[in-house]
N, C-alpha and C positions, 0 to 999 in steps of 0.2 A: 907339720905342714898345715893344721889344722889354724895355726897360730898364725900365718900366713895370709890364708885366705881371710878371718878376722883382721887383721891391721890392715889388705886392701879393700875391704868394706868398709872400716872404718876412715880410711883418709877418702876414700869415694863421698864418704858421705857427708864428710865435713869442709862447708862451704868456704870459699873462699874468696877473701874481700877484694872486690874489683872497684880502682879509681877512675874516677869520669876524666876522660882525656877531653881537648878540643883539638879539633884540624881544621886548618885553614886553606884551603882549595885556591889554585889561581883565579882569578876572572877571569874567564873566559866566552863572556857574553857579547863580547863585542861585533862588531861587522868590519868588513873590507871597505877600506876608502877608494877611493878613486885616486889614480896614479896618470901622468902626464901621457896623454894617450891613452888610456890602457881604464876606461871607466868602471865600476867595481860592478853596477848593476847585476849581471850575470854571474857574478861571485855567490852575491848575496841570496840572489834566488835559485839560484841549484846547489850551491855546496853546504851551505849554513843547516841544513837538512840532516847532514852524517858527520859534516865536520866543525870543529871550530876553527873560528880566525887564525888563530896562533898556532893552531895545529898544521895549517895549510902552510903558514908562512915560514916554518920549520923545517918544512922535506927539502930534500939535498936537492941542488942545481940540475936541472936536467933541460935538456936541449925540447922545442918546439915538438919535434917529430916522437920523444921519451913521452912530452903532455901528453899529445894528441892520443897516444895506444894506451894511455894510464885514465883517460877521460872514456874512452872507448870500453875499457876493461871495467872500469865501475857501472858504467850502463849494463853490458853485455853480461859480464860474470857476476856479479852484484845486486844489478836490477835497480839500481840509483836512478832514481825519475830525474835523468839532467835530459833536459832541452838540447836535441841536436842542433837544432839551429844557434844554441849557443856556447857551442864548440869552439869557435874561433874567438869569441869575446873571453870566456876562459883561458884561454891558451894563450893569449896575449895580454893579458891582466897576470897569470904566475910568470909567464917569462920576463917580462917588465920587471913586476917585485923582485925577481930574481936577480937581475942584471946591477941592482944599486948594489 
């Protein structure tokens, strides 16, 4: 037993060599353009705060009225500093993206 505990102190204590990987992350720096009708203003200055571009333009299709309680939900349960008054420029900028 004693022979035991020696060999797990022994490999415990013998280092072992670590190679430097690299990872390469998407870009994800970008902003929201403006869409025919549907200008991005509003995008940029409330959502770019928690989310990225590409993250936004990624959630599954959801109806006007699904935005709206999903906008609502990140203020209220969340506490996301989005400008109520720019609810409807939001909400019409994803449904837009949405619809191409």
């Amino acid at each position: 037993m004693r022979w035991l505990a020696a060999l797990i102190l022994l490999t415990a204590a013998t280092p072992v060599p670590r190679a430097a990987i690299s990872v390469s992350l998407p870009d994800e720096d970008g902003v929201f353009s403006d869409l025919p009708g549907a200008p991005a203003d509003a995008m940029n200055e409330n959502c770019l705060g928690c989310h990225s571009a590409a993250m936004v333009t990624r959630q599954p299709r959801l109806t006007e009225k699904q935005w709206a309680d999903t906008v609502a939900k990140m203020r209220t349960v969340y506490k996301a500093p989005i400008d109520p008054a720019a609810d409807a420029a939001i909400i019409k900028w994803v449904t837009t993206a949405q619809a191409d």
